[in-house]
C-alpha positions as CSV (number, residue, x, y, z in Angstrom):
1,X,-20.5,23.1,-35.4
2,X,-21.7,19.8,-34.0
3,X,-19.3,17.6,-31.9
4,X,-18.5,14.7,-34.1
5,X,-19.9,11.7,-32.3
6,X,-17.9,8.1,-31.4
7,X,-18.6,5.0,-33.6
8,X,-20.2,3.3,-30.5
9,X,-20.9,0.3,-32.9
10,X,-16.4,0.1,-33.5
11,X,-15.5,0.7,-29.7
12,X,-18.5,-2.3,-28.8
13,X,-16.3,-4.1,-31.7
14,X,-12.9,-3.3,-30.5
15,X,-13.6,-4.4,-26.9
16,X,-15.6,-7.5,-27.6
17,X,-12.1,-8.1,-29.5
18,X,-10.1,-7.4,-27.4
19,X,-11.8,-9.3,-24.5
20,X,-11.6,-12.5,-26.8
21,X,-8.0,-12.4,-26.7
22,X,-7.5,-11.8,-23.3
23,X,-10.6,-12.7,-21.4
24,X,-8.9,-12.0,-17.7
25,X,-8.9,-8.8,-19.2
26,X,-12.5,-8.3,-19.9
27,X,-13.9,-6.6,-16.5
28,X,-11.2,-3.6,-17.1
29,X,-12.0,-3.5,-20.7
30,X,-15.4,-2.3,-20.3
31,X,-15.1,-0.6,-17.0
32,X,-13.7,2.3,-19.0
33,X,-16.2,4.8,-20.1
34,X,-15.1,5.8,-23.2
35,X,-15.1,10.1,-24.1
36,X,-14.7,12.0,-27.6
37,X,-11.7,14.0,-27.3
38,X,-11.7,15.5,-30.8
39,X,-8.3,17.1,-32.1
40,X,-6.1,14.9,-30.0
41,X,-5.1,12.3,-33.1
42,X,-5.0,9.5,-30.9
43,X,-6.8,7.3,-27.7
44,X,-6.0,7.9,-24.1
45,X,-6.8,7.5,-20.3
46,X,-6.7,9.4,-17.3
47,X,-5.8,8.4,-14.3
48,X,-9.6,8.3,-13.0
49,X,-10.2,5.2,-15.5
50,X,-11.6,7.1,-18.3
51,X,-10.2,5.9,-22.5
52,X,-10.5,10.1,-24.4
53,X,-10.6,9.1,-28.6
54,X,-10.0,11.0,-30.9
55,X,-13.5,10.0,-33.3
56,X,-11.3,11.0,-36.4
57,X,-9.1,8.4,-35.1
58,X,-11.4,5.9,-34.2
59,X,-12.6,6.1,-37.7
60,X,-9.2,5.6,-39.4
61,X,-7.8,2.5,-37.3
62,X,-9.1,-0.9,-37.4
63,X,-11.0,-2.7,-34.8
64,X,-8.2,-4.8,-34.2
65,X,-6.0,-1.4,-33.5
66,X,-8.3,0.0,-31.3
67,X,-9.0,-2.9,-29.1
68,X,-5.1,-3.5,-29.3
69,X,-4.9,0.3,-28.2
70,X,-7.6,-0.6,-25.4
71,X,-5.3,-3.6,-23.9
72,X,-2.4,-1.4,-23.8
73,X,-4.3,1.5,-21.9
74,X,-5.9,-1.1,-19.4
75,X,-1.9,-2.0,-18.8
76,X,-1.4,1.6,-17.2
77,X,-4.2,1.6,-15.4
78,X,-3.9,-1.9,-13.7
79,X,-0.4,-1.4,-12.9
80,X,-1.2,1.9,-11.2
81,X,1.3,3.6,-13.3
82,X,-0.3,7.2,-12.1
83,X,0.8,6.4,-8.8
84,X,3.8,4.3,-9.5
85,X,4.8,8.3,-11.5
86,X,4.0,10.0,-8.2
87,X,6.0,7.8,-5.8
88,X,9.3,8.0,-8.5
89,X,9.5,11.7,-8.6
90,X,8.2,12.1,-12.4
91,X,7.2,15.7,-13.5
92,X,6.0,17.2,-16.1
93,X,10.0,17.5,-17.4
94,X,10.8,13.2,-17.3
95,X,7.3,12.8,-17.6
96,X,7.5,11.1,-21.3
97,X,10.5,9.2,-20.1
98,X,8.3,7.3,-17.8
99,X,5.8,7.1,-20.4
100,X,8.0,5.3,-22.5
101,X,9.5,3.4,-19.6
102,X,5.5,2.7,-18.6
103,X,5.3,1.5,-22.0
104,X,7.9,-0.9,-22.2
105,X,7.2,-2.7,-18.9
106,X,3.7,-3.2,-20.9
107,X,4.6,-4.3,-24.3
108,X,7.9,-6.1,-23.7
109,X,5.3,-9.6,-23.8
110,X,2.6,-8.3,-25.5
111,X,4.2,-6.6,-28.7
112,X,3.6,-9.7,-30.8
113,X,0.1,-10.6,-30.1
114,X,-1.5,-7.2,-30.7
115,X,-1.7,-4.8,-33.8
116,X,-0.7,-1.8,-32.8
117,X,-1.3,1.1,-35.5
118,X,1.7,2.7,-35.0
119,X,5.2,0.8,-33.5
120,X,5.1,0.4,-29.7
121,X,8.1,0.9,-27.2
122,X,9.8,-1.8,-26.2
123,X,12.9,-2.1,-23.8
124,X,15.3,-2.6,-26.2
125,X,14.3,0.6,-27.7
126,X,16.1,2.4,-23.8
127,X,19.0,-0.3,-23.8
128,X,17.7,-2.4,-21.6
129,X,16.4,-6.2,-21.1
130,X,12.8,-7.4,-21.2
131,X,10.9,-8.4,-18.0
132,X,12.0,-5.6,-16.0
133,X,9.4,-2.9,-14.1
134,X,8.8,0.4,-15.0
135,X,11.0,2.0,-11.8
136,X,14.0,0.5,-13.7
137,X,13.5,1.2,-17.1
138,X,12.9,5.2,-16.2
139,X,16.1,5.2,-13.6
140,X,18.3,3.2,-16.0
141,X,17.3,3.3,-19.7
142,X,17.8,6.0,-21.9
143,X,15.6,8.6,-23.1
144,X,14.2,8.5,-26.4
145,X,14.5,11.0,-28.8
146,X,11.3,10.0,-30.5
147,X,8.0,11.2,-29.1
148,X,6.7,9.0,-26.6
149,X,3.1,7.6,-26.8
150,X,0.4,9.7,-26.0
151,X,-1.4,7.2,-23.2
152,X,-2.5,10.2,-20.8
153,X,-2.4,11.1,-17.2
154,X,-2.8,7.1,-17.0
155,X,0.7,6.4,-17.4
156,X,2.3,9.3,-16.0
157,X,0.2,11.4,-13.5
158,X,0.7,14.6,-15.0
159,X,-3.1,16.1,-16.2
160,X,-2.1,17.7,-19.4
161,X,-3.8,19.6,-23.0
162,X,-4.9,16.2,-23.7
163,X,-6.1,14.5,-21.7
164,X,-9.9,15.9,-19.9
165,X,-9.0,14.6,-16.3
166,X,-7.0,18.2,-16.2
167,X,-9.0,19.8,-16.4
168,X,-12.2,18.6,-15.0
169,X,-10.4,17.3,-11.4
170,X,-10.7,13.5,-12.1
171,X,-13.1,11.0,-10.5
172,X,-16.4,12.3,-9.4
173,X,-15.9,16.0,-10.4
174,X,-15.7,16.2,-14.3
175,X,-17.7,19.8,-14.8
176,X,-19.0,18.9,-18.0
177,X,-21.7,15.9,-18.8
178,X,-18.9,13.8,-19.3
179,X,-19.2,10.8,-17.2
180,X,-17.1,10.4,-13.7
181,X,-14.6,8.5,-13.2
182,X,-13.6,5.7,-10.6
183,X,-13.0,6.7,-7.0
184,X,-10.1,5.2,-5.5
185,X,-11.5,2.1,-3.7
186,X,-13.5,1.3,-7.2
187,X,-10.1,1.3,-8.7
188,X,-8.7,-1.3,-6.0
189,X,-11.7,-3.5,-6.1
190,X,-11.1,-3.5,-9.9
191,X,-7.7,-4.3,-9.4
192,X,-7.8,-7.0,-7.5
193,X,-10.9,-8.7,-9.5
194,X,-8.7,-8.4,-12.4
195,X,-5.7,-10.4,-10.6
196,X,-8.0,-12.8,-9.5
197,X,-9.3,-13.6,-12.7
198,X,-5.7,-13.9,-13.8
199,X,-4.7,-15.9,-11.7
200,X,-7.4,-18.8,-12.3
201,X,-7.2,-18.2,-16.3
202,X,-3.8,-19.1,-15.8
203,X,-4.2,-22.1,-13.7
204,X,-7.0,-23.5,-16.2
205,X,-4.8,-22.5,-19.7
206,X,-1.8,-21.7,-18.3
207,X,-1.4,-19.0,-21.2
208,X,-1.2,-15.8,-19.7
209,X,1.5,-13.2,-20.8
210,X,4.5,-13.3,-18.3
211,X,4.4,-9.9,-17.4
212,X,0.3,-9.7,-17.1
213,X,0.9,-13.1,-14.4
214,X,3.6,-11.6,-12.1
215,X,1.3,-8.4,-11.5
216,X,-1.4,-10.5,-10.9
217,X,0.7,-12.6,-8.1
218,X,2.0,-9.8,-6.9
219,X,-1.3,-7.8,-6.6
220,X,-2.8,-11.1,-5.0
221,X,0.0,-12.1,-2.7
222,X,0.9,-8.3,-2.1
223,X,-1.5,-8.1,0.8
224,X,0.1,-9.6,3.9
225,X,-2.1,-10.6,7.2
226,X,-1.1,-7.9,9.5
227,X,-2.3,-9.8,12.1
228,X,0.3,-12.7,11.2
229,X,2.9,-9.9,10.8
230,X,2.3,-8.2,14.2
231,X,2.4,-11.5,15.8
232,X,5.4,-12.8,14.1
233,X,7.3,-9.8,15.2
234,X,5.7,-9.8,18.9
235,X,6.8,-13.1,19.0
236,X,10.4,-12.1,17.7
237,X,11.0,-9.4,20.5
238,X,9.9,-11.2,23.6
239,X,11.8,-14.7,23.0
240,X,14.6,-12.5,22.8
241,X,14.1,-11.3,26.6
242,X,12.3,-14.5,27.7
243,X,15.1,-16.5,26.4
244,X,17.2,-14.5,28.3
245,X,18.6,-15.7,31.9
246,X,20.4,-13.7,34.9
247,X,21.1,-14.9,39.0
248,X,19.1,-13.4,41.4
249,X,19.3,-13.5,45.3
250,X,15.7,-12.9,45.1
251,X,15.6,-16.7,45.6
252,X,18.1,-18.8,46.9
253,X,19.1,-21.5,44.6
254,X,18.2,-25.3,45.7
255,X,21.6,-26.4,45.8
256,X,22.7,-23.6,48.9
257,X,22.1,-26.3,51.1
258,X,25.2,-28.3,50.1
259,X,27.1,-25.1,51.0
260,X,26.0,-24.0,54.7
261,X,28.3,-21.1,54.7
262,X,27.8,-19.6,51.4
263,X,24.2,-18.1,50.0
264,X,24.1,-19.2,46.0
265,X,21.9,-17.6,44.1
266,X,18.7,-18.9,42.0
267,X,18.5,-18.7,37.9
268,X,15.5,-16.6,36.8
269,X,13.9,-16.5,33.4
270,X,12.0,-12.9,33.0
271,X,8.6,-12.8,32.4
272,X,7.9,-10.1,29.6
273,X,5.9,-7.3,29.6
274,X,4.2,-5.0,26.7
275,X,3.2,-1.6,26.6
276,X,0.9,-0.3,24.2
277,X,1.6,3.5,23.0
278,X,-1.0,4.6,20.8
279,X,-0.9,8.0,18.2
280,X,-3.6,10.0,19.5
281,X,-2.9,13.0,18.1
282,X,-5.0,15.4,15.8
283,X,-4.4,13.0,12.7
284,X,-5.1,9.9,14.0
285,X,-9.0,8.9,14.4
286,X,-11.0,6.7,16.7
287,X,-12.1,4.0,14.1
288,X,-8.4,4.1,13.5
289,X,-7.3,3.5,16.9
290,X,-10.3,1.1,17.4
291,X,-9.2,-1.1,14.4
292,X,-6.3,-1.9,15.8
293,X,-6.7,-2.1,19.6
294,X,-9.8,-4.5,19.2
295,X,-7.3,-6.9,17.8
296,X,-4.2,-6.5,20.3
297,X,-5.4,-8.2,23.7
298,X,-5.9,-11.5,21.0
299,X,-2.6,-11.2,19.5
300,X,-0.7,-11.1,22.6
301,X,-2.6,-14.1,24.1
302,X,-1.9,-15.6,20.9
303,X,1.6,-15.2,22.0
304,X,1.2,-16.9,25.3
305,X,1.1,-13.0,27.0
306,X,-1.6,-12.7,29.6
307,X,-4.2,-9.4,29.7
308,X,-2.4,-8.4,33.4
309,X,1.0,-7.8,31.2
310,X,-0.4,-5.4,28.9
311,X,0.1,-1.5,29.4
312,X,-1.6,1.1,27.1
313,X,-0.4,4.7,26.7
314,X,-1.9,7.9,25.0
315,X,0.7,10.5,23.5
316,X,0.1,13.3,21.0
317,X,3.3,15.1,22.2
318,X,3.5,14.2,26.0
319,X,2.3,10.4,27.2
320,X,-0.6,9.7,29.4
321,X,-0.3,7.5,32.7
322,X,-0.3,4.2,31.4
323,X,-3.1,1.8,31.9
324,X,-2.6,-2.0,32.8
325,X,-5.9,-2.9,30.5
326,X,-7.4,-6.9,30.4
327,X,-9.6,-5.7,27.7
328,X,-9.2,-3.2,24.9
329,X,-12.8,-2.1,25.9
330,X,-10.9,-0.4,29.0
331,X,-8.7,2.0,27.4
332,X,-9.3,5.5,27.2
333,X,-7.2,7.8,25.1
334,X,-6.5,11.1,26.0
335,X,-4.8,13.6,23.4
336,X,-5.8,15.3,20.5
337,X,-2.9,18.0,19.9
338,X,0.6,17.4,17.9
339,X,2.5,14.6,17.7
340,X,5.7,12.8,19.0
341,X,5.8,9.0,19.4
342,X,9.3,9.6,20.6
343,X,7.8,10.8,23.8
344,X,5.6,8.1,24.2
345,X,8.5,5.4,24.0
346,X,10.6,7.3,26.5
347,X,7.8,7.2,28.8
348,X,7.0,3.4,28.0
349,X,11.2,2.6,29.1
350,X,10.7,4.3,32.4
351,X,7.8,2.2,33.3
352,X,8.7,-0.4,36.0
353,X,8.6,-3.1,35.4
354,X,10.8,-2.0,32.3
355,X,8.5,-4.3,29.0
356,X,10.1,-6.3,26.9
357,X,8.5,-4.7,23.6
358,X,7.1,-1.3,22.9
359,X,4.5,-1.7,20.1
360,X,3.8,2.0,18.9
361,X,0.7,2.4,17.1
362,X,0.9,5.5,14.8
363,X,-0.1,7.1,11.1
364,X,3.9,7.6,10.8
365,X,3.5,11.6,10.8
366,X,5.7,12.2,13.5
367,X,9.5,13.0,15.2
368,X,11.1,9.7,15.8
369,X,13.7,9.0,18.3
370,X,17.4,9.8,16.8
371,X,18.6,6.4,18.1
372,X,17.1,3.1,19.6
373,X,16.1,2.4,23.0
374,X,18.3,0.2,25.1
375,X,17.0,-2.7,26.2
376,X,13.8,-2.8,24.4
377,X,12.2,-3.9,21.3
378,X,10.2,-1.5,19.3
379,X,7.7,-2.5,17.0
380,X,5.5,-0.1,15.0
381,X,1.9,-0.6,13.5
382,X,1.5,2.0,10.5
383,X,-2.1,2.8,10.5
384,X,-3.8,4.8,6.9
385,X,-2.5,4.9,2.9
386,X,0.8,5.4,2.9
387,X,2.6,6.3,5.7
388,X,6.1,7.2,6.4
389,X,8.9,4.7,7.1
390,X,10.0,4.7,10.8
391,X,13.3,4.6,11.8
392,X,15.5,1.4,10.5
393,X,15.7,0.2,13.8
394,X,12.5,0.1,14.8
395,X,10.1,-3.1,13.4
396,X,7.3,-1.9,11.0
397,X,4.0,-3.7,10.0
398,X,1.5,-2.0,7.3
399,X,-1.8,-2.4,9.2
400,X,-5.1,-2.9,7.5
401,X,-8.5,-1.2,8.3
402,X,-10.5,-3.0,6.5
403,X,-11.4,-5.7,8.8
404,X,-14.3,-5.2,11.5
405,X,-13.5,-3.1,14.2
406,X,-15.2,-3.5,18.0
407,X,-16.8,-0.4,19.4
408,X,-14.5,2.8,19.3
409,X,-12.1,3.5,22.6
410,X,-12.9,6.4,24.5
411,X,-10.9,9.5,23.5
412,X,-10.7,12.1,26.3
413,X,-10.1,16.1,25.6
414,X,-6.4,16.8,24.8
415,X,-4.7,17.3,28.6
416,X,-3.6,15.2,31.5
C-alpha cells in the first residue's frame, strides 16, 4: 500500500499563515523541510530542523492549527531546547517533564494568539509563574500527570519511535530519501538571522511576544568580544602589580643627601611581565593556536605592554623553554602528547623575572592546579564549543574562532 502523501497545498497555507502573524518568524518557518510520518497522530521536529506530520493529521486540523503547530515547533528549535535537554541532564526517564517544561517557557506569551488543536502547557499548569526559562520550570515545577506534547527530539534530545531523526542519525545522514537536515553552523546562522530580524520588527512595531524578544536580545547580545574580554581582564591583573610599590636599595632615594650618614632607599613601581602558556597537546590544533596568538602581541600593546615583556611557553604535560617573542610569527610550539596546563603555570612562576599575569591558552581538557599560584594572576582563554570551566580562581574568557587568523605557528614534534 501506497504512502499517503502530505497536503503540500495546506502546509504552503499553514506557513504562509503563520508567517503573517509573526513575520520575524518567517525564515525558520520555511527552513523546515517538512516529512510524512504516517501513524504518529500528530506534527513534530527533530533536533536536525526537520517538522515529521502525521498526513491523517494534517488533513483533520485547520490551517490555522497547523501553522499554530508550526510556530510552536520553531520555539524548540530556536531556543535550542535539544541542547538546552543535554546540558540539564534530561533522559529518556524526565524526558517529558522537560517537554512540558520546554513547552511552557514557549507558550506562557503565545497561548492566546494562536489556535492550538488541542490545549497547550502553560506554567501554571507545573505551579509556577510565567516568564520564566525552561531550566527552571523542569528543576522546580511539578510533573504532570497528563501526557506531555509530542514535539520530538526538538524539545527534548532524546531520538525516539516517533520521531525519524532516530533513527536515520540526524543532519546529513537520513538513510532514506528523506531530505537532510541542518548541520550545526546552518542551525546558528539561522539562529541568529532570526534574532536579528526580531530585534528590528520590534524596534519598527514594537509588538513582539515578550518571551520571543528576550531570546532574541539574549541571542544577539550573547556573544561577547573576546578580544574586549581578554583585554579587560589583562588590564585587571597587571594594575594590580603595577599599582603596586616596594623600597629598593637598588637606587638610592634623592633625599639620602640630606642624611650623609644613613643610605635611604628609592620607591620603585614594577614593571609587569606576561607569559604566554599555550595547550599544545594532542587536542588542541594549529588554526586553534594560531587564532589566538595572532591576536595577543595587539592586545597586550593595547594595554600599554611592550613585545620585549612577552614570554610564550609550549606544554602538553611538561612546559617548553619559554620564548621572549616581539611577534607571534616567532613562536614555535613544541608538544603534541597529554595534557596538563598545571605544569605549564608552575613553570611560568619560576621564570625570572617572576610575570605579573599567566594567560593559559587551552581547550579546558586538562588537570588544573588544586590551588592558586601566589603572586600571580591567571587568566585562561577557552579555545573550541564548549569547554570545561577552570578553576574558580583562575579568570576565564570564551574565545571565538571565527575571526581571521594570521598564518599557523610552527608546531614542533612532541619532545624537548
Amino acid at each position: 500500500m501506497a504512502p499517503t502523501a502530505l497536503d503540500r497545498q495546506k502546509l504552503a497555507a499553514a506557513r504562509l499563515w503563520a508567517a503573517n502573524r509573526y513575520p520575524y518568524l518567517a525564515a525558520a518557518l520555511f527552513a523546515a523541510p517538512v516529512v510524512a510520518e504516517e501513524g504518529s497522530g500528530t506534527a513534530s521536529a527533530d533536533a536536525g530542523w526537520r517538522v515529521h506530520v502525521d498526513p491523517a493529521t494534517l488533513a483533520s486540523w485547520s490551517v490555522e492549527e497547523l501553522g499554530s503547530v508550526f510556530v510552536h515547533l520553531s520555539g524548540h528549535l530556536l531556543r535550542s531546547h535539544a541542547e538546552r535537554a543535554q546540558e540539564a541532564g534530561v533522559d529518556d526517564d524526565t524526558a517529558d517533564h522537560w517537554t512540558d517544561s520546554a513547552d511552557a517557557e514557549i507558550n506562557d506569551d503565545l497561548a492566546n494568539e494562536l489556535v492550538f488543536p488541542a490545549r497547550p502547557v502553560l506554567p501554571a499548569d507545573l505551579g509556577l509563574p510565567e516568564g520564566r526559562l525552561a531550566e527552571e520550570y523542569f528543576r522546580s515545577g511539578h510533573r504532570r500527570e497528563d501526557p506531555c506534547w509530542t514535539c520530538g527530539s526538538s524539545a527534548h534530545g532524546q531520538g525516539g519511535d516517533g520521531d525519524a531523526e532516530g533513527r536515520d542519525g540526524g543532519a546529513g545522514d537520513t538513510g532514506s530519501d528523506q531530505p537532510a537536515g541542518l548541520s550545526d553552523e546552518s542551525k546558528r546562522l539561522l539562529r541568529r538571522q532570526v534574532a536579528n530580524d526580531v530585534l528590528a520588527h520590534q524596534r519598527q512595531a514594537g509588538n513582539v511576544p515578550a518571551g520571543i524578544a528576550r531570546w532574541a536580545a539574549e541571542t544577539v547580545a550573547g556573544r561577547v568580544d573576546w578580544r574586549k574580554a581578554l583585554a579587560a581582564e589583562l588590564r585587571r591583573g597587571l594594575t594590580q602589580v603595577a599599582g603596586r610599590v616596594d623600597y629598593t636599595y637598588q637606587r638610592p632615594s634623592r633625599r639620602s643627601s640630606a642624611s650623609a650618614d644613613v643610605v635611604l632607599p628609592a620607591l620603585r613601581r614594577p614593571v609587569p611581565d606576561v607569559a604566554v602558556v599555550c595547550d599544545t597537546s594532542a587536542s588542541m590544533n594549529d588554526h586553534q593556536l594560531a587564532t589566538v596568538l595572532a591576536e595577543i602581541d595587539g592586545l597586550l600593546r593595547s594595554v600599554g605592554l611592550g613585545a620585549h615583556m612577552v614570554r610564550v611557553l609550549s606544554c602538553d604535560t611538561a612546559a617548553s623553554a619559554a620564548q621572549r617573542i616581539t611577534s607571534s610569527r616567532q613562536v614555535e610550539l613544541w608538544g603534541g602528547g597529554g595534557t596538563d596546563m598545571g605544569a605549564g603555570i608552575r613553570a611560568a612562576t619560576e621564570l625570572r623575572p617572576r610575570p605579573a599575569v599567566v594567560v593559559v591558552l587551552t581547550d579546558g581538557e586538562t588537570p588544573w592546579p588544586v590551588e592558586a599560584p601566589k603572586g600571580v594572576q591567571v587568566v585562561v582563554g577557552l579555545i573550541g564549543e564548549r569547554p570545561p570551566a577552570p578553576p574558580r580562581w583562575a579568570r576565564a574568557v570564551r574565545i571565538d574562532e571565527e575571526s581571521p587568523v594570521a598564518p599557523s605557528p610552527a608546531r614542533g614534534r612532541s619532545g624537548r
